[in-house]
C-alpha positions, 0 to 999 in steps of 0.5 A, a space after each residue: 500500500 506504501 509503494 502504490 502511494 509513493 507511486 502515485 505521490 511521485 506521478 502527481 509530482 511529476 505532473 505537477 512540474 510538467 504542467 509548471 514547466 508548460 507554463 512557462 515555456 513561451 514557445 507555443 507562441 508562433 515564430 514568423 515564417 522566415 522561407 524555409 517551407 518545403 512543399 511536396 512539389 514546385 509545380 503542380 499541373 491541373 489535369 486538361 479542364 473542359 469549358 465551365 466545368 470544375 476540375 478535380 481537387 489536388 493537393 499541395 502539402 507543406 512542411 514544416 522542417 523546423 523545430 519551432 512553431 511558425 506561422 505565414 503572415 499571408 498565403 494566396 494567389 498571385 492572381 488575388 481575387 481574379 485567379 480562376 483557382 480556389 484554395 482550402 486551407 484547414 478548411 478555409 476556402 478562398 483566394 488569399 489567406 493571413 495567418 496560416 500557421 504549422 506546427 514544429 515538425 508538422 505539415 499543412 494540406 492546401 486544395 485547389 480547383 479550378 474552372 475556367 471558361 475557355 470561352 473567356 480565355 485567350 490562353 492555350 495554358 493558364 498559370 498562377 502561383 500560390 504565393 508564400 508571404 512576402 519578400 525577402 521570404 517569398 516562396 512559390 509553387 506554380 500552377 499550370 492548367 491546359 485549358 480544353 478548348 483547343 483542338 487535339 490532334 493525336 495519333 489513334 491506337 488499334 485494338 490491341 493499343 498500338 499506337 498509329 504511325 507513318 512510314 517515311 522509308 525502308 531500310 538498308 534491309 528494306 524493312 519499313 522506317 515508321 515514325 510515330 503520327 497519323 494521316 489528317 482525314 478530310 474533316 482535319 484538313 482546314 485550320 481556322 483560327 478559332 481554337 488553337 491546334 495542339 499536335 501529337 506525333 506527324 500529322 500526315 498530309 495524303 496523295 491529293 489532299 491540301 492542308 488549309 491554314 487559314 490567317 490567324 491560326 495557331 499550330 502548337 507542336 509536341 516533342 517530335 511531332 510536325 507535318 509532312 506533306 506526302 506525295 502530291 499532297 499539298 499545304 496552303 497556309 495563307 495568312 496575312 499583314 497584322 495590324 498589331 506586331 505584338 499579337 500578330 493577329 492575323 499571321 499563322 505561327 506554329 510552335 511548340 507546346 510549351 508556352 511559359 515565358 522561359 520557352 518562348 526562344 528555346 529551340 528544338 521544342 518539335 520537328 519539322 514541316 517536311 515536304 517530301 518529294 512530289 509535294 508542293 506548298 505555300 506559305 505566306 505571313 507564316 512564322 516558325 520557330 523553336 523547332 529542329 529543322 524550321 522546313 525539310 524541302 526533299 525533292 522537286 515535282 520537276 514542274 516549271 513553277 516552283 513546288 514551295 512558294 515562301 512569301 513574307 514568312 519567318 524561321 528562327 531558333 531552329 536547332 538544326 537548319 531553318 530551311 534545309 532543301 534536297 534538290 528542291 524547287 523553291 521560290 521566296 521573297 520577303 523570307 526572314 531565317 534567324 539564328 539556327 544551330 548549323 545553318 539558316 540555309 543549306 542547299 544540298 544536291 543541288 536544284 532550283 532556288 530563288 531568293 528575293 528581297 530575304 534576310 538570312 542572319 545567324 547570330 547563335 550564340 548558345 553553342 558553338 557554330 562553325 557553318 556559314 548562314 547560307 550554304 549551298 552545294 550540289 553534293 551529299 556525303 552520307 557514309 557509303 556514297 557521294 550523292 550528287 545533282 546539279 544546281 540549276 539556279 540559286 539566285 538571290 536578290 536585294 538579301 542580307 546574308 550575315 552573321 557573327 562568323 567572319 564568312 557567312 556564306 559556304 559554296 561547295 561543287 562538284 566541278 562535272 556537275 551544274 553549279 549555278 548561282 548569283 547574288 545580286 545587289 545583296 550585302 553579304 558578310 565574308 571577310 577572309 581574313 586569312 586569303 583561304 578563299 582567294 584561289 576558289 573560283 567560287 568566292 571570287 567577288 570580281 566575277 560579274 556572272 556570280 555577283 553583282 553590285 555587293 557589299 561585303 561585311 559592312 554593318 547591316 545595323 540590325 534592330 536586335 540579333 539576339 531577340 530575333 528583330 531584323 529590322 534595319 536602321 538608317 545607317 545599314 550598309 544594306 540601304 538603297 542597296 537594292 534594285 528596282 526590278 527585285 522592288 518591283 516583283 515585291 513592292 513592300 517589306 515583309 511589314 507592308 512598308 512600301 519600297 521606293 525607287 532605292 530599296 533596301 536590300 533584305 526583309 525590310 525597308 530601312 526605319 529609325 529604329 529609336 521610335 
């Protein structure tokens, strides 16, 4: 009896000194947060949300690492009352929260739903942060939602969910080359510019069919995904003059997926328009960009006319080559090719070209290029064969062919073989600092059947190479350079200014760049 009372003697005791303890103990009043949450994710992506309809509920967690009891001054959207997602927090629903605090050690649950009227939203993705008190402790986790209302182009699966692909050639073994992708049926063969187009895989253009992009429509491609234009298919992207450069309302523009801001210039994001042999096309105020090669011109139909018309239309950031031709038949005016990872141009084997009033700048910077602007052969090494064509034509007039190397333009022939090429009041930069082009037939600037009226390596004064902005101020060297029978087959600039008596030579007409 004795020994159950010292036992419950000593626990009172015991009990007593906790809860004195406790008492004094001021930690359980909570220290300020000072941004060192952690969060079970950096970024969390909502599911593809339908038009007016709520979205599932998904969950953030977080953590409290530290020993002391703490609490955020404010969590909420960076949006505020006008984010499209809702949050619960300990059961609080709402936008922007005060006080939320955590336990040492411990962790909080965040819920967030959105719906979105795609109706109302000019946004393929909608973003928002979940902001964490403010600096010089802020955190952040985003949020990313793919609104439904574009158009999902992707390939089908059979029935024993295998995923549809194209052939594109055979082997050395003759087994057929697949490549992941589908051919567009008559209904998919018109893109308006109502939603955009969100494309898996190759959309495949067939035998007598004719891909429509109409003016203003917007192309967005996956990882190795493009167009390829089949035999005797054909693509008429027509788009026209915007009254507004920021939107560009009314030109067609494909591009990755990727649509935050740290992907709007980085290159290789898709793969290729591919016109293959027997496959003709227009473009008109068309831009590409971030792709690995912008346009793969493979092959002529061998018709006078030329298969591919390029008219007023932009490539930049391609990985590779911004239009890489194959014995192609191609007619371009007012074309703008900017910083790719080889070439913005290289003819091989051959064909037949024709370049007027076009800018090929390069000024890439994000790895180290030892290729010219603009390359031209009549030849193809692969590892077993020298393949070889004639160049029938390569004309270019009133261009630009420039860069950050000291040569920009690359000319190499099989001397048996047709090699015919001119450029004419153009300004091209070729400095050949150290005579090793001197005895080259083909870099000899004196030979009028070659060139005519050309300057070499004097400033272009472009408005911003890094930005891709190729506009020319007053003081180019590419200033009334130009001559009037290239004006007159294309009497304005790419941005509708009009040409004079003296035009420019390049894309544009020359302006002051300080407005």
């Amino acid at each position: 009896m004795k020994s159950q009372l010292a036992f419950l003697y000593k626990t009172s005791l015991f009990l007593v000194v906790l809860v004195s303890l406790a008492s004094c103990r001021d930690d359980f009043e909570p220290e300020r947060s000072t941004g060192k949450l952690e969060f079970s994710r950096d970024t969390l992506y909502l599911d593809t949300v339908f038009s007016n309809i709520g979205s599932s509920t998904y969950t953030l967690k977080v953590f409290n690492r530290s020993d002391a009891f703490i609490r955020i001054p404010q969590v909420g959207l960076a949006r505020g009352e006008n984010s499209a997602y809702r949050l619960n927090i300990d059961g609080r629903a709402g936008k922007v929260f005060n006080e939320v605090e955590i336990l040492p050690r411990d962790s909080i649950f965040i819920f967030i739903e959105t719906t979105l009227d795609a109706q109302n939203n000019d946004q393929l993705i909608y973003t928002d942060q979940i902001v964490f008190d403010a600096e010089p402790y802020t955190q952040k986790v985003e949020l990313v939602t793919l609104v439904q209302d574009a158009e999902f182009l992707f390939p089908g699966r059979n029935a024993q969910g295998i995923k549809e692909t194209l052939q594109i050639g055979v082997d050395e073994a003759g087994e057929p080359i697949l490549i992941e992708g589908f051919v567009l049926a008559d209904d998919q063969l018109r893109f308006t510019n109502e939603k955009p187009y969100v494309i898996y895989g190759y959309a495949g253009i067939a035998d007598g069919k004719t891909m429509i992009i109409e003016a203003g429509a917007r192309l967005h491609f996956h990882d190795n995904s493009g167009i390829i234009v089949g035999n005797g298919g054909r693509i008429e992207a027509n788009g026209s003059l915007s009254t507004n450069p920021e939107t560009l309302e009314n030109e067609i523009i494909l591009e990755g997926d990727r649509l935050e801001p740290e992907y709007a210039a980085v290159p290789g994001q898709w793969g290729t328009v591919w016109f293959t042999p027997g496959s003709t096309g227009l473009m008109n105020y068309v831009t590409l960009k971030n792709s690995n090669l912008g346009i793969l011109a493979d092959g002529n139909t061998g018709n006078a006319e030329a298969d591919i018309q390029l008219k007023n239309t932009q490539i930049y950031n391609s990985a590779l080559v911004g239009l890489y031709a194959v014995t192609a038949s191609i007619d371009a005016e007012n074309l703008v090719i900017g910083n790719s990872g080889i070439s913005n141009l290289w003819i091989r084997m051959g064909g037949s070209y024709s370049f007027t009033h076009s800018t090929f700048a390069n000024y890439w910077i994000q790895s180290f290029r030892n290729t010219p602007a603009v390359q031209i052969d009549n030849f193809l090494e692969t590892e077993d064969a020298l393949l070889t064509s004639g160049l029938t034509k390569a004309d270019f007039v009133n261009c630009i062919v420039y860069g950050n190397r000291a040569e920009e333009l690359g000319l190499r022939s099989v001397e048996e073989l047709p090699f015919n090429f001119s450029f004419s009041n153009s300004l091209i930069r070729f400095d050949d600092r150290f005579g090793e082009f001197s005895a080259l037939p083909n870099y000899d600037f004196t030979d009028t059947a070659k060139y005519q009226m050309i300057k070499r390596s004097e400033d272009p004064d472009f408005e911003n190479t890094a930005t891709n902005m190729y506009r020319i101020g007053l003081n180019s060297a590419a200033r009334a350079l130009g001559n009037a029978a290239g004006a007159a087959r294309v009497p304005r600039d790419i941005s509708g200014t009009e040409r004079n008596n003296n035009p420019d030579a390049g894309a544009y007409q020359a302006t002051n760049l300080d407005n």
